[in-house]
C-alpha positions as CSV (number, residue, x, y, z in Angstrom):
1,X,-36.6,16.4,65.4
2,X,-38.3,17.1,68.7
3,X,-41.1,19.2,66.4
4,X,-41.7,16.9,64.1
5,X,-41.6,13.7,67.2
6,X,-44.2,16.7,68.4
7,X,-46.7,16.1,64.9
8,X,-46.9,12.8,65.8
9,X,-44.3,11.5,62.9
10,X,-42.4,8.4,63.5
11,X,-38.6,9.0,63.6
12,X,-38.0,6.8,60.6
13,X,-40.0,8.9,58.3
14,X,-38.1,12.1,59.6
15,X,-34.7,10.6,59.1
16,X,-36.2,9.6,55.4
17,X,-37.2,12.3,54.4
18,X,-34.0,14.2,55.6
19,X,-32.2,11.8,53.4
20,X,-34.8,12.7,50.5
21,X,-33.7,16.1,51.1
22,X,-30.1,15.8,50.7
23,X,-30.2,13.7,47.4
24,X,-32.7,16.7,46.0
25,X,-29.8,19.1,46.7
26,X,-26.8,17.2,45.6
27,X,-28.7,16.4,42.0
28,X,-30.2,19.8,42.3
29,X,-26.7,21.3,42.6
30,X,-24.4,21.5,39.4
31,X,-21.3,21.4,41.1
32,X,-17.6,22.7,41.5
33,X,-16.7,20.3,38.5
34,X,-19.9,21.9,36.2
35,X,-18.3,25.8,36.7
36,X,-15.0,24.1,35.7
37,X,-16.6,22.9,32.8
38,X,-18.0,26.0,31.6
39,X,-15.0,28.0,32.5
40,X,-13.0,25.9,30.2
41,X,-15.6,26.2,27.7
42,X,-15.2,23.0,26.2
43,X,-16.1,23.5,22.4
44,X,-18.2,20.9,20.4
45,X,-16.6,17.9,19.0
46,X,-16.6,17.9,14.8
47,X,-18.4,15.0,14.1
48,X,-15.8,13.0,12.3
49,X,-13.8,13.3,15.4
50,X,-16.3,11.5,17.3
51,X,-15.4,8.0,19.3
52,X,-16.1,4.9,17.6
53,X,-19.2,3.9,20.2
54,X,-21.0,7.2,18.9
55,X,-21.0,6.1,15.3
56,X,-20.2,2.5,14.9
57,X,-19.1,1.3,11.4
58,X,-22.8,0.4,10.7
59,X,-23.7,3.5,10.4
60,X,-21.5,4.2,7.5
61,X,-23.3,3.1,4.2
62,X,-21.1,0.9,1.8
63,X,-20.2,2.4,-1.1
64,X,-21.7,2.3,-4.3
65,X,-20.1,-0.1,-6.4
66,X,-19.5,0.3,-10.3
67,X,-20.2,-2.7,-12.1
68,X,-17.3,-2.7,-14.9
69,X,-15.0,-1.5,-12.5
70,X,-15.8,-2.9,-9.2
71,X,-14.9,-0.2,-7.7
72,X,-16.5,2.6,-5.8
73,X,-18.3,5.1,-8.3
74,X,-16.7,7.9,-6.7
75,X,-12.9,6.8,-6.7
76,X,-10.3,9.2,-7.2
77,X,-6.5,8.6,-6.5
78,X,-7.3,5.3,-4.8
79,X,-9.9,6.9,-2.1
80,X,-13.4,7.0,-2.2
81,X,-15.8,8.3,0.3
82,X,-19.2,6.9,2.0
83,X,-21.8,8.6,3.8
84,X,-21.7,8.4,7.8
85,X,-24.9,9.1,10.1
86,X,-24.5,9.8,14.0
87,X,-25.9,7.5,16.6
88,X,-29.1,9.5,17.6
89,X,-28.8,12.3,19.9
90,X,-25.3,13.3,19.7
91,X,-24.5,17.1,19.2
92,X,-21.6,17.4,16.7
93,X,-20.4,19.8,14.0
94,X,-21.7,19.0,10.7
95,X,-19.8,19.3,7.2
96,X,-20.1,22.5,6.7
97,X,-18.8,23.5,10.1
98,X,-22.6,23.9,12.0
99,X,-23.3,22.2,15.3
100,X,-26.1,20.1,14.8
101,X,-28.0,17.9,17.3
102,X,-28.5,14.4,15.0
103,X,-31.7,12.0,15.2
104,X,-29.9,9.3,13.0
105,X,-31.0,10.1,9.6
106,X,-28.5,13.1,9.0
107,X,-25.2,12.8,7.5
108,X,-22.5,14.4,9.7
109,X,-19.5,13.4,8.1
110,X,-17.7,11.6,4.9
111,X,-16.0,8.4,5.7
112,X,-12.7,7.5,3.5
113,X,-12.1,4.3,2.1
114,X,-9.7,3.1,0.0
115,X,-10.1,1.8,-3.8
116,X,-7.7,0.8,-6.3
117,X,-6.7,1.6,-9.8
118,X,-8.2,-0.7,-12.7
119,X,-7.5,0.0,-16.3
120,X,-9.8,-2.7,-17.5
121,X,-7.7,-6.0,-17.0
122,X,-9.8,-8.6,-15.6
123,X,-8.4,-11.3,-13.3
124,X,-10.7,-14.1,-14.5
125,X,-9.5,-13.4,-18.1
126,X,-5.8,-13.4,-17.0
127,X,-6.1,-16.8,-14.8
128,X,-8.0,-18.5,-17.7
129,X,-6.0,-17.4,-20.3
130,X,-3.0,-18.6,-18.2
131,X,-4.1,-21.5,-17.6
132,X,-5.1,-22.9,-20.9
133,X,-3.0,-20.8,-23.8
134,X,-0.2,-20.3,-21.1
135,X,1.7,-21.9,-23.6
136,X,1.2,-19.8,-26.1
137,X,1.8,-16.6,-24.1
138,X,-1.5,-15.3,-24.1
139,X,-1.6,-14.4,-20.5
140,X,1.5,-12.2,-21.2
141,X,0.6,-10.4,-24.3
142,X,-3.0,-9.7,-22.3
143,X,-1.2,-8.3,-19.4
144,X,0.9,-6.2,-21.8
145,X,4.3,-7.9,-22.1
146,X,4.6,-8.4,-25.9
147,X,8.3,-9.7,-25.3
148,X,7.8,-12.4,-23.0
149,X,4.4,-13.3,-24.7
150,X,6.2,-14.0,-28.3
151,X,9.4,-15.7,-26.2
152,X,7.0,-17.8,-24.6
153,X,5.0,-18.8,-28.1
154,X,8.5,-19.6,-29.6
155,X,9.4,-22.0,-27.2
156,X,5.6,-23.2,-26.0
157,X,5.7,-21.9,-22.8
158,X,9.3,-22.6,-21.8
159,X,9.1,-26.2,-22.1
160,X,6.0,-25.7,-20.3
161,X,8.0,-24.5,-16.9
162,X,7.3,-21.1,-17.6
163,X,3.7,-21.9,-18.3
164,X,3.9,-23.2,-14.9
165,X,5.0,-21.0,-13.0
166,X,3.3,-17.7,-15.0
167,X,-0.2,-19.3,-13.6
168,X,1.1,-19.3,-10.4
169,X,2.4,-15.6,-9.9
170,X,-0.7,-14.7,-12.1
171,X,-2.7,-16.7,-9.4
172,X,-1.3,-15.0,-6.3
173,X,-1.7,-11.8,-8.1
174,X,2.0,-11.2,-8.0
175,X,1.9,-10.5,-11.7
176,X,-0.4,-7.8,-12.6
177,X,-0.7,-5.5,-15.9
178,X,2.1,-3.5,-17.3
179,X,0.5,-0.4,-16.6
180,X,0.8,-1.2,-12.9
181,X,-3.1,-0.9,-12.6
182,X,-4.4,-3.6,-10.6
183,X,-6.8,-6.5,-11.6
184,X,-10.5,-6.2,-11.8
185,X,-12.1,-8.2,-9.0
186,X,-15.3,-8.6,-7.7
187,X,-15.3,-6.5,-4.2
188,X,-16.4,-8.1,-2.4
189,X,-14.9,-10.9,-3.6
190,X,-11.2,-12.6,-2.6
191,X,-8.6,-10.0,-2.8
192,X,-5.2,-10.6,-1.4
193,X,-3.7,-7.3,0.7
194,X,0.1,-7.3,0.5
195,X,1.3,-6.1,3.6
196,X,4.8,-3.8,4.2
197,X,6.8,-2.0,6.6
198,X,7.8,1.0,6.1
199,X,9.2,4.0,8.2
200,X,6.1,5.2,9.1
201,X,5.1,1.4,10.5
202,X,4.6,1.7,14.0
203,X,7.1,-0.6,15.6
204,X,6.1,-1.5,18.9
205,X,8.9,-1.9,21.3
206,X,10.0,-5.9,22.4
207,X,9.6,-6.5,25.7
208,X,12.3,-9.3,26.8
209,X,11.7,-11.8,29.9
């Protein structure tokens, strides 16, 4: 201090650039917590494992959708997979295993989604069909219930009652095809998702006042 009062230097100007000084070493100085992190030797993420503010669900490109089916092109036992690109700048491991530092243009990992099995039943046709030879049993001999169809022709629809109430469950989509294939809708169109429990439902505990 007294050599640099000696230079003529105003005491402010020493103390800043003391203080200059310091901040140079501590972000000049990796740290006891760096040496930890290279002893641990932290290995690079896979890229699928990434945290959803690295790749948000942008990213992801929608699937490919066939136009008979409306479906994914690509579905096989009710899951299909889309294309997903990391944010730019993130080093992840690729699909085949390599680590690879992205721009935003490269694919690091497929996406699952889920798709559903059609067999070609449509869900206009079945609605319509309900709606105005319900009477006859056309919506059941299209769905692939011979038995009910004819009972239904015999005695026009149930008195019309069944008619009735064969629209509705058709409606809801309650009543699907025999082959347990599910109705051809457009998808992006209404769908209705049932929901269940079962025992690998997460049950959250109730908290009582």
């Amino acid at each position: 201090m007294a050599a640099a009062m000696g230079l003529g230097l105003p005491a402010s100007e020493v103390v800043s650039a003391r203080l200059l000084g310091v901040l140079w070493l501590v972000t000049a100085s990796p740290g006891p917590w760096a040496a930890v992190a290279a002893a641990a030797g932290e290995e690079t993420p896979k890229c699928e494992d990434l945290r959803v503010g690295q790749y948000p669900l942008y990213i992801c490109k929608d699937p490919k959708i066939n136009d008979a089916t409306q479906e994914p092109v690509n579905c096989t036992n009710c899951t299909a997979h889309v294309k997903c690109f990391p944010a730019p700048n993130i080093t992840c491991k690729d699909l085949n295993g390599n680590e690879t530092h992205f721009t935003g243009s490269e694919v690091g990992f497929l996406k699952t989604v889920s798709c559903r099995n059609v067999n070609g039943y449509s869900y206009r046709v079945a609605v319509a069909l309900s709606l105005f030879l319900g009477w006859l049993g056309a919506d059941r001999f299209y769905l692939g219930y011979p038995a009910l169809g004819l009972l239904k022709f015999c005695t026009v629809g149930f008195c019309g009652i069944g008619s009735l109430i064969d629209f509705i469950l058709i409606s809801m989509q309650i009543v699907g095809p025999s082959d347990g294939s599910s109705y051809i809708i457009d998808y992006y169109g209404a769908r209705l998702t049932r929901l269940s429990i079962t025992n690998e439902t997460f049950r959250k505990t109730q908290q009582y006042p």
